[in-house]
PyMOL CGO cylinders between C-alpha atoms (Angstrom):
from pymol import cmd
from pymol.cgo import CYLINDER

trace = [
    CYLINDER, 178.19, 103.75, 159.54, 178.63, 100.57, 157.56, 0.3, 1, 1, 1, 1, 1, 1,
    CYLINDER, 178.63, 100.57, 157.56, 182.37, 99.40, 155.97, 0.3, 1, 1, 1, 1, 1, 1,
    CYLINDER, 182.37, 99.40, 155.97, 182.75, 99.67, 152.26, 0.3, 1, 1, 1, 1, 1, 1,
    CYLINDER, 182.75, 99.67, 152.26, 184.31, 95.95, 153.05, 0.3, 1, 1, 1, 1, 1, 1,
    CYLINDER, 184.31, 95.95, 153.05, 181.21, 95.20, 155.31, 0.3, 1, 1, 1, 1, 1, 1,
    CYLINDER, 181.21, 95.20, 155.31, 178.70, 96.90, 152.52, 0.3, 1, 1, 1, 1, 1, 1,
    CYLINDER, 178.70, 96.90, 152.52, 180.61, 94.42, 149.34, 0.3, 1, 1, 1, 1, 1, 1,
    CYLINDER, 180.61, 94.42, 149.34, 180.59, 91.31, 152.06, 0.3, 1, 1, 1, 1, 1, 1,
    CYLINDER, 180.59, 91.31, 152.06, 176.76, 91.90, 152.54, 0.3, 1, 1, 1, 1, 1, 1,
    CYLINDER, 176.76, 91.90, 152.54, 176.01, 92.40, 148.78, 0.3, 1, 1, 1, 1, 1, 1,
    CYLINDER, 176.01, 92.40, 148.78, 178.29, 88.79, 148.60, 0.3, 1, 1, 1, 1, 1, 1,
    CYLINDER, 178.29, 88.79, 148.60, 176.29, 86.89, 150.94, 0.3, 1, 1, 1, 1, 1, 1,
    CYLINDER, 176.29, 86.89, 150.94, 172.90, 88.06, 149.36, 0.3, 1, 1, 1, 1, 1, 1,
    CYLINDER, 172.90, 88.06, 149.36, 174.44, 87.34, 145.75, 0.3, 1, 1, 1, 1, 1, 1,
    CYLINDER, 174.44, 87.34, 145.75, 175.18, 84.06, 146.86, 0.3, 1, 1, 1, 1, 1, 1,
    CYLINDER, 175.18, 84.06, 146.86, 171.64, 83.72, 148.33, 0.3, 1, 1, 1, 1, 1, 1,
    CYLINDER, 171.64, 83.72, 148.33, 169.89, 84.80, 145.33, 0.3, 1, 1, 1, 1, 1, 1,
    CYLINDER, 169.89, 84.80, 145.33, 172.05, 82.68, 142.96, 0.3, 1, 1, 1, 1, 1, 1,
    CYLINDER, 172.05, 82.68, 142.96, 171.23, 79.59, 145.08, 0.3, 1, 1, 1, 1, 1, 1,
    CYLINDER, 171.23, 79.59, 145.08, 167.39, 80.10, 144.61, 0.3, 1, 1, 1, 1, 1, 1,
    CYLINDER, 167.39, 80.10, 144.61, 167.76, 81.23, 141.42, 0.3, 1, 1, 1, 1, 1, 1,
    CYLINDER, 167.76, 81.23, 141.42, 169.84, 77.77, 140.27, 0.3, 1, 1, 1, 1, 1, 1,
    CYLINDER, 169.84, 77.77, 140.27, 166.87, 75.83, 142.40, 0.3, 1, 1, 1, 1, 1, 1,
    CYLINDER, 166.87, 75.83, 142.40, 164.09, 77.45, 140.40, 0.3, 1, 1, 1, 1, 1, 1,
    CYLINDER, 164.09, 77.45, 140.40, 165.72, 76.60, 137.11, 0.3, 1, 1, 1, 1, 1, 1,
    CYLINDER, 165.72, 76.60, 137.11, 165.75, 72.70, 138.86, 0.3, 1, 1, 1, 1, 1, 1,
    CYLINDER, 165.75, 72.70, 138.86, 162.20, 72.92, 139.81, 0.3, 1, 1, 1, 1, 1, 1,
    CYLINDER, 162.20, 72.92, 139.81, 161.33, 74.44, 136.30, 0.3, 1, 1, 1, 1, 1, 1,
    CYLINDER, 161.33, 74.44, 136.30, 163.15, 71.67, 134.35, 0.3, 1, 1, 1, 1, 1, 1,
    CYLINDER, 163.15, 71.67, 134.35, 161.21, 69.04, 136.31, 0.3, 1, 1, 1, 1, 1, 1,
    CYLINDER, 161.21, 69.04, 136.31, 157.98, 70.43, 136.02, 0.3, 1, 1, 1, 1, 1, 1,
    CYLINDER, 157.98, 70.43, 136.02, 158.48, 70.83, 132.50, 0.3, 1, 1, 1, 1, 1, 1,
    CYLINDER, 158.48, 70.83, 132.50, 158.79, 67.43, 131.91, 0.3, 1, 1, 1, 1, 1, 1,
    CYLINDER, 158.79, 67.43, 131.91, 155.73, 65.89, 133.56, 0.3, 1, 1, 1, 1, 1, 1,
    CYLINDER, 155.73, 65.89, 133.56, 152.88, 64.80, 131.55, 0.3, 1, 1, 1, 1, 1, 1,
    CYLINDER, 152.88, 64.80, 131.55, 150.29, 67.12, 132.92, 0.3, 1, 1, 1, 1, 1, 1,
    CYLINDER, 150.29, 67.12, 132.92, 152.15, 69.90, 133.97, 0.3, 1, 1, 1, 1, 1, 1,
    CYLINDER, 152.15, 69.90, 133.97, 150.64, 73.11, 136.17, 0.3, 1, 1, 1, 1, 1, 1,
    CYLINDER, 150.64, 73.11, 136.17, 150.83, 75.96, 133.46, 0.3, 1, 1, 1, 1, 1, 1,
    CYLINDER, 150.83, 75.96, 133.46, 150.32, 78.69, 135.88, 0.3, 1, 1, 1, 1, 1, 1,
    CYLINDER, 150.32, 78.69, 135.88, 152.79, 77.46, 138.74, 0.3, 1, 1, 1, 1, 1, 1,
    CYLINDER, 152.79, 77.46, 138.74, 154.94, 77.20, 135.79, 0.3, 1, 1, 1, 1, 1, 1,
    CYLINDER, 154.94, 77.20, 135.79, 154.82, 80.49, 134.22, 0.3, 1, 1, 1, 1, 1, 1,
    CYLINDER, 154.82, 80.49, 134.22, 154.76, 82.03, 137.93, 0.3, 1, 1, 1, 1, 1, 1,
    CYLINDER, 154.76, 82.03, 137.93, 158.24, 80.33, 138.59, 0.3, 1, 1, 1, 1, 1, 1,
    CYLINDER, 158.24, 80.33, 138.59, 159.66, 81.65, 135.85, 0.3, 1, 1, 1, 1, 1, 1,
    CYLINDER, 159.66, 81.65, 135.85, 158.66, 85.05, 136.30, 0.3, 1, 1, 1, 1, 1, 1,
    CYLINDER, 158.66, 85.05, 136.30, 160.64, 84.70, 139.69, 0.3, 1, 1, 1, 1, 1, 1,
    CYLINDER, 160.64, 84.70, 139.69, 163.31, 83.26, 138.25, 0.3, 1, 1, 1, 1, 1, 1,
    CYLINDER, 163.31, 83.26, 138.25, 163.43, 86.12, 135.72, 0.3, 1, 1, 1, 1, 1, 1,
    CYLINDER, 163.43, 86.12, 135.72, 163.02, 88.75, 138.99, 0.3, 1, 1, 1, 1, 1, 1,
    CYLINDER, 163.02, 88.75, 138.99, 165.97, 87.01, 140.34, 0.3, 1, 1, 1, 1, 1, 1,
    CYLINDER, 165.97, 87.01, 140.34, 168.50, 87.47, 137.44, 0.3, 1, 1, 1, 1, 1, 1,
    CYLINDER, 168.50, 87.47, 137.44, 167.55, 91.21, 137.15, 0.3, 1, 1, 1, 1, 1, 1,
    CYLINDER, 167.55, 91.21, 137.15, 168.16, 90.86, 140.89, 0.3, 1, 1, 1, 1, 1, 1,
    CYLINDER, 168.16, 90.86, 140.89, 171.56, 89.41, 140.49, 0.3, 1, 1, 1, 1, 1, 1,
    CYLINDER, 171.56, 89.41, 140.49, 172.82, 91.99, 137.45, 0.3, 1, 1, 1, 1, 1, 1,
    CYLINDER, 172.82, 91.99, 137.45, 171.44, 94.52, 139.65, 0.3, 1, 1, 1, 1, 1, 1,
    CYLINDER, 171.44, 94.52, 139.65, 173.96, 93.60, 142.72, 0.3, 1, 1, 1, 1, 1, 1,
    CYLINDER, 173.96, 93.60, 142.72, 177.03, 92.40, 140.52, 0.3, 1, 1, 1, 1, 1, 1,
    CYLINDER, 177.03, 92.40, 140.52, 176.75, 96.04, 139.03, 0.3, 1, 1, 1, 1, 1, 1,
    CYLINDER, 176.75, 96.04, 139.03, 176.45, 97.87, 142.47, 0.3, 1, 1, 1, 1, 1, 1,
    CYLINDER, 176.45, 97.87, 142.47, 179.70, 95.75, 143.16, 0.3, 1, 1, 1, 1, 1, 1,
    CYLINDER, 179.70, 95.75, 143.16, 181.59, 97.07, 140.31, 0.3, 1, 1, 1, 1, 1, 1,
    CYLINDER, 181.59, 97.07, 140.31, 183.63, 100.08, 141.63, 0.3, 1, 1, 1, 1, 1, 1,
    CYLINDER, 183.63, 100.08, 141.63, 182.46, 103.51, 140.39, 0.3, 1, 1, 1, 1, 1, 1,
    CYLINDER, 182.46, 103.51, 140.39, 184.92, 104.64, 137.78, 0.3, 1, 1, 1, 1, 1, 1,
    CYLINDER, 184.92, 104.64, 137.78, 183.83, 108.44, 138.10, 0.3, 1, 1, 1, 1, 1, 1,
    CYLINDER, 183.83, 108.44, 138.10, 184.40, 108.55, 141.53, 0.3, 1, 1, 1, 1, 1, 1,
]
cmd.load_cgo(trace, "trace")
């Protein structure tokens, strides 16, 4: 059986992952934006997955937050 410090250092280290790509898609969306003929659908795909990732990351920061009712 897992920790409850191993289980919150695990759901740190993936937080941190996910914020990472998250902040990189938001580079690679800026940049894309801005070029004169711009790929619509690799657009709209990358922000769907950057979208994915910040339900991601409210998912995890709430399943960090300690359970009150416990």
């Amino acid at each position: 059986m897992i920790s409850i410090d191993a289980q919150h250092e695990e759901l740190r280290n993936r937080l941190y992952e996910i914020r990472l790509e998250h902040r990189d898609l938001d580079d690679a969306i800026a940049a894309l934006a801005e070029m004169p003929h711009k790929n619509d659908l690799l657009l709209k795909r990358l922000k769907k997955r950057k979208l994915m990732l910040k339900d991601e990351i409210t998912r995890l920061e709430d399943e960090m937050i300690p359970d009150l009712d416990a």
